[in-house]
C-alpha positions in Angstrom: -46.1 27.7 -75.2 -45.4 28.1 -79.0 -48.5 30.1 -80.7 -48.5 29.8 -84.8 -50.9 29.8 -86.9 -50.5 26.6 -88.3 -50.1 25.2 -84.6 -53.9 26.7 -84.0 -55.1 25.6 -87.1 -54.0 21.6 -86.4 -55.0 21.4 -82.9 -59.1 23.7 -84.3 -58.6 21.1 -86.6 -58.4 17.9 -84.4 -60.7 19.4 -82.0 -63.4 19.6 -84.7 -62.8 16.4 -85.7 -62.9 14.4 -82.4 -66.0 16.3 -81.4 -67.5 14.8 -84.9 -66.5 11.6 -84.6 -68.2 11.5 -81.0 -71.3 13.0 -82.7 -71.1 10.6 -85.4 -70.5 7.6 -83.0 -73.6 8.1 -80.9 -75.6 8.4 -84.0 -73.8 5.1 -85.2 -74.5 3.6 -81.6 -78.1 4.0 -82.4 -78.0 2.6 -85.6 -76.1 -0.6 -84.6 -79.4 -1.2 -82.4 -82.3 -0.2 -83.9 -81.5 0.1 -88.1 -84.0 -1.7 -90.0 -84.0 -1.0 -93.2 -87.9 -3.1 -93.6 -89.0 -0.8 -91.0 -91.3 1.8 -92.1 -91.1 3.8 -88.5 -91.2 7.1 -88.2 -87.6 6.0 -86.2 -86.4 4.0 -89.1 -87.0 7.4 -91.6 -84.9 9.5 -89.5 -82.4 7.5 -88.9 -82.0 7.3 -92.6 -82.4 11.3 -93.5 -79.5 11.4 -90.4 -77.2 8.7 -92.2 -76.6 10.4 -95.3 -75.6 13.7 -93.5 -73.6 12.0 -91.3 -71.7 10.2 -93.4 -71.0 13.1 -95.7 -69.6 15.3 -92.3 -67.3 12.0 -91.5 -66.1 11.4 -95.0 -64.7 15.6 -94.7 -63.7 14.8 -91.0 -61.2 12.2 -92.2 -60.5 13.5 -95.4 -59.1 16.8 -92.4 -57.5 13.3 -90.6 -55.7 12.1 -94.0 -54.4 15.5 -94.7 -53.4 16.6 -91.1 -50.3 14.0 -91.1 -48.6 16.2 -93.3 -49.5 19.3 -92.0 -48.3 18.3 -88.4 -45.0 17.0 -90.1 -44.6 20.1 -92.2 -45.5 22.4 -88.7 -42.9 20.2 -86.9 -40.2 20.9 -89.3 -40.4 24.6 -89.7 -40.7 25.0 -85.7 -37.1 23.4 -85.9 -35.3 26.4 -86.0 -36.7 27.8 -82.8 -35.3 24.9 -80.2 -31.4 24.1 -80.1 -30.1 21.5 -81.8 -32.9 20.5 -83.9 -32.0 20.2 -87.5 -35.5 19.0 -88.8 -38.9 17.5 -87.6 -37.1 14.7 -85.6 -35.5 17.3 -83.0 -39.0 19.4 -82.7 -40.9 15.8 -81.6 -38.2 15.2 -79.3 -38.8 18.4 -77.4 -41.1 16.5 -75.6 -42.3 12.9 -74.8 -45.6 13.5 -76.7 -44.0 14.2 -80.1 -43.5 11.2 -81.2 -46.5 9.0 -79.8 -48.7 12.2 -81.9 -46.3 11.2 -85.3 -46.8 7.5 -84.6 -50.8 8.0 -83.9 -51.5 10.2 -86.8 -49.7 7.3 -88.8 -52.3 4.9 -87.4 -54.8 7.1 -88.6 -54.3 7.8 -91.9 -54.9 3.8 -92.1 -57.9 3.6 -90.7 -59.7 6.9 -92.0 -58.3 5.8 -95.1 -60.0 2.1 -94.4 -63.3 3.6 -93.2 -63.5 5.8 -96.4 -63.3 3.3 -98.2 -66.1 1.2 -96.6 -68.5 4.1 -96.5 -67.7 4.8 -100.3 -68.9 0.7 -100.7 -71.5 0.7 -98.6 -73.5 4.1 -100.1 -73.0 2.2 -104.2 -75.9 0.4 -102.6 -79.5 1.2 -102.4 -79.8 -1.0 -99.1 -76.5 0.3 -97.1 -75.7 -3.6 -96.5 -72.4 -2.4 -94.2 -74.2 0.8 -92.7 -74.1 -1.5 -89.3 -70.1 -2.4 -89.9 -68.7 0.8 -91.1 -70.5 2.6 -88.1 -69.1 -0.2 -86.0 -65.4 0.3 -87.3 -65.9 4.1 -86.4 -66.6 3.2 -83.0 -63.3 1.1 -83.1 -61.6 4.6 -84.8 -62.8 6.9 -81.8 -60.3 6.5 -78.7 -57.6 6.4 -81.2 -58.9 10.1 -83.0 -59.8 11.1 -79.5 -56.4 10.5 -78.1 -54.6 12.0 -80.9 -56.6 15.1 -80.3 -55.5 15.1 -76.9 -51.8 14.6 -77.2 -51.2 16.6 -79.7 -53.1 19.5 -78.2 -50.5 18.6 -74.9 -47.5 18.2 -77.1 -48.0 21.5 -79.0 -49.0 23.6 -75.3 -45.7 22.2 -74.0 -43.5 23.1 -76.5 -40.8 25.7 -75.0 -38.3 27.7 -77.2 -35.9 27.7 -74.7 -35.6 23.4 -74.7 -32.4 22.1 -76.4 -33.4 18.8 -78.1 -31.4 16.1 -80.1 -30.9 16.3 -83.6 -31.6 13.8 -86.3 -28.4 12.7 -86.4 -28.0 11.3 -83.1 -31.9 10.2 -83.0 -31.7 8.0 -86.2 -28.1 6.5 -85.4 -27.0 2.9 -85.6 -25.1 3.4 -82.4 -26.5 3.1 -78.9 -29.5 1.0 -77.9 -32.8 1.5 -78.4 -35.9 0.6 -80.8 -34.7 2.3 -83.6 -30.8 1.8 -83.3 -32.2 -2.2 -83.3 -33.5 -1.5 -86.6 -30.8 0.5 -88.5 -28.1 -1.9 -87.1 -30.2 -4.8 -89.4 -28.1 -6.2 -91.6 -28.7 -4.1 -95.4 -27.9 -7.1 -98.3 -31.5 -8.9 -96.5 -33.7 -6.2 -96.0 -32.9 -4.9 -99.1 -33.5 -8.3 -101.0 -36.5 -8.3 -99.0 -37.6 -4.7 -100.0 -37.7 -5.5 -103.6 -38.9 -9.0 -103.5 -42.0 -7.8 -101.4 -42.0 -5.2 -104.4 -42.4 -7.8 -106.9 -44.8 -9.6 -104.9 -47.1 -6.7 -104.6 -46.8 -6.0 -108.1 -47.5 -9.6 -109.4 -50.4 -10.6 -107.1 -51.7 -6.6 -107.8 -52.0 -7.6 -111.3 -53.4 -10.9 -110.8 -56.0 -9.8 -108.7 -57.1 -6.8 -111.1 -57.4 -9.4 -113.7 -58.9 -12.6 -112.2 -60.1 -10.8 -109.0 -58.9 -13.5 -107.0 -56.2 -13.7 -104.0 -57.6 -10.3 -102.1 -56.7 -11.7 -99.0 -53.2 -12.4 -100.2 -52.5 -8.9 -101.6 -54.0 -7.3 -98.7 -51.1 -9.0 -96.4 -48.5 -8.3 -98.9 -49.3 -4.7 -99.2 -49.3 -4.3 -95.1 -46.1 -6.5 -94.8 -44.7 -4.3 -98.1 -45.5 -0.9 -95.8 -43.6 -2.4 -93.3 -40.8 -3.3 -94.8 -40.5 -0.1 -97.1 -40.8 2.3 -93.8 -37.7 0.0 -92.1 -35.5 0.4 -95.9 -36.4 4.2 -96.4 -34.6 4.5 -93.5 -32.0 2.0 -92.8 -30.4 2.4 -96.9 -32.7 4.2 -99.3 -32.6 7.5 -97.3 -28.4 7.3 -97.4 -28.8 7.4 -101.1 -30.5 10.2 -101.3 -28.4 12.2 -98.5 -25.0 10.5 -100.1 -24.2 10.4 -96.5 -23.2 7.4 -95.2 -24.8 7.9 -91.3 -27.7 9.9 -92.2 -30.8 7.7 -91.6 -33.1 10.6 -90.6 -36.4 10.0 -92.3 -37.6 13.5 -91.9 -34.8 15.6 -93.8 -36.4 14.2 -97.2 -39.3 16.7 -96.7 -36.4 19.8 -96.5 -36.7 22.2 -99.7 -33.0 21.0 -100.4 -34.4 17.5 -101.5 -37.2 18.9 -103.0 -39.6 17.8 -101.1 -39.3 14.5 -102.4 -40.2 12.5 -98.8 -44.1 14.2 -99.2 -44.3 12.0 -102.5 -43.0 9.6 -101.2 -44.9 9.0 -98.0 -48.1 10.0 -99.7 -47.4 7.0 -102.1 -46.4 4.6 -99.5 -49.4 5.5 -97.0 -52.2 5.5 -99.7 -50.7 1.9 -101.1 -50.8 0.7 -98.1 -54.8 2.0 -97.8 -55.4 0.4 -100.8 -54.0 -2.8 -100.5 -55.6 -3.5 -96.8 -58.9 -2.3 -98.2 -58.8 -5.1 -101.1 -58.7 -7.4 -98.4 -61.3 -5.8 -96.2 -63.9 -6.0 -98.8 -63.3 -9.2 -99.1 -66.0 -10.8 -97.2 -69.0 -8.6 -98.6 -68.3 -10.0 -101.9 -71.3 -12.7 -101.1 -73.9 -9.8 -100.6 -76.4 -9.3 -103.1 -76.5 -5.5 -103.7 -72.5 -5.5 -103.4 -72.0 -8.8 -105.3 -71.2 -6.6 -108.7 -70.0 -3.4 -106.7 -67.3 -4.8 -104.4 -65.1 -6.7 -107.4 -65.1 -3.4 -109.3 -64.2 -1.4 -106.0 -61.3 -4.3 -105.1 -60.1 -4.2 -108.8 -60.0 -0.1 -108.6 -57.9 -0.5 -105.1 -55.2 -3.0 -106.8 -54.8 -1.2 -109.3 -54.0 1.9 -107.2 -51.5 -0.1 -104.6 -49.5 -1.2 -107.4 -49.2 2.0 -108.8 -48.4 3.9 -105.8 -45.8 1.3 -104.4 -44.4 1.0 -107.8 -43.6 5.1 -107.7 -42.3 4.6 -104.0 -39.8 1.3 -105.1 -38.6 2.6 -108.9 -37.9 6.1 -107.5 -35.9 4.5 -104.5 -34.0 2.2 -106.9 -33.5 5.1 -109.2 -31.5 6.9 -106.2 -30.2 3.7 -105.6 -28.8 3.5 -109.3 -28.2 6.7 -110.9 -25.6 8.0 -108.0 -21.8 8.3 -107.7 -22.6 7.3 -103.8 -21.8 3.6 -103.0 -23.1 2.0 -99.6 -20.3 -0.1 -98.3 
């Protein structure tokens, strides 16, 4: 076992935060049943004095979620040096079989505390709490997920041995060999890359139209999830050979060395927060019809487009810049 202190301070962290999000769900059990908001109960009063407390300790509980991603990505690459043959993050989560599963579960989320942020920061613009019954009800969805994050990466971190030799990036994030990833980096480039920027422009088009109509939610909401896709699968299968000028190197995790300048943390942040904001467009969808949301939710939806577009605009020009302004040509 590996102690550090940012090791401690991820798996406190997590710890705090599953035991919250069970707190919070039992509270949000409760009022699933028995919130009525016409009720003038001595029940009905504390469950709203609780609500607002609660809400508040979630909203910090996720906002630790959000920011815990990076932190467990930036702990995983400065471990690196410690296990042989690790070059970068993607040889410390290979040191184990609970690396990666962590990486992919933290991914997962960032969406969703992202998505439930946003529907508690709808729900409290109105007096009534019209999706106090949903957002608590999404949580409850959230839970196992948070919960077995918190477990893993407790297991992952406690099994982590100096004395393991592990696989570096280069043979991890190759086109050779069989596996889920080699599948994806042996795609064909000239398609996915048409793709990449077409789904770009798509984005950025119905973004726009929705901020200025506030129509086709629904529409921008799939394109910005199928855009996050897509954009994860190019970062690594040609925009990250750009920015190495090395014509193997797929490694998505070397972007976030000091030698790139930490470029990949902008770049992820961009991509993951679009992606929040796009979904959530389309999530809010559906409350449009209620009265004390009917003028909040357009506003919120308009806010959100606005936002993807921007973000997954900095992701796409910087990789074309890369793309364009190098002496490095991808054959």
């Amino acid at each position: 076992m590996i102690l550090h202190p940012a090791i401690l301070a991820l798996v406190a962290g997590s710890a705090v935060t599953g035991f919250m999000i069970i707190v919070a769900s039992w509270f949000g059990l409760q009022i699933i049943r028995k919130w009525d908001l016409s009720s003038g109960s001595e029940q009905q009063l504390g469950l709203e004095k609780k609500t607002y407390l609660i809400s508040t300790v979630m909203a910090y509980a996720f906002g630790f979620q959000i920011i815990s991603l990076f932190l467990f990505i930036h702990t995983a690459d400065s471990l690196c040096s410690m296990f042989t043959g690790a070059m970068c993050a993607a040889g410390t989560l290979a040191v184990n079989s609970y690396g990666y599963p962590v990486f992919i579960l933290k991914i997962a989320n960032f969406l969703f505390a992202g998505l439930w942020l946003t529907l508690n920061f709808t729900d409290n613009r109105a007096e009534d709490y019209p999706l106090i019954r949903k957002k608590y009800f999404l949580l409850l969805l959230i839970m196992p997920f948070v919960l077995a994050e918190t477990v893993l990466q407790a297991v992952y971190f406690f099994s982590l041995h100096a004395d393991v030799i592990t696989s570096c990036c280069g043979s991890l994030f190759s086109s050779e060999g069989k596996g889920t990833v080699q599948t994806f980096l042996s795609l064909p480039v000239g398609p996915v890359r048409a793709l990449f920027f077409a789904l770009a422009a798509c984005v950025t088009a119905s973004g726009i139209y929705l901020y200025g109509t506030g129509k086709g939610a629904y529409l921008f909401s799939a394109l910005s999830l199928l855009s996050f896709f897509v954009s994860a699968l190019a970062l690594m299968l040609f925009i990250s050979l750009y920015i190495y000028e090395i014509p193997t190197h797929h490694c998505p995790f070397c972007i976030l060395k000091r030698e790139y300048h930490y470029i990949g943390y902008l770049m992820y942040a961009a991509l993951l927060c679009g992606a929040v904001a796009g979904i959530g467009t389309g999530m809010l969808q559906p409350f449009r019809t209620i009265g004390s949301l009917a003028c909040v939710v357009p506003s919120i939806q308009k806010r959100l487009a606005l936002a993807a577009v921007i973000l997954y605009l900095i992701f796409t020009l910087f990789s074309a810049y890369k793309m364009v302004f190098t002496t490095f040509v991808l054959e």
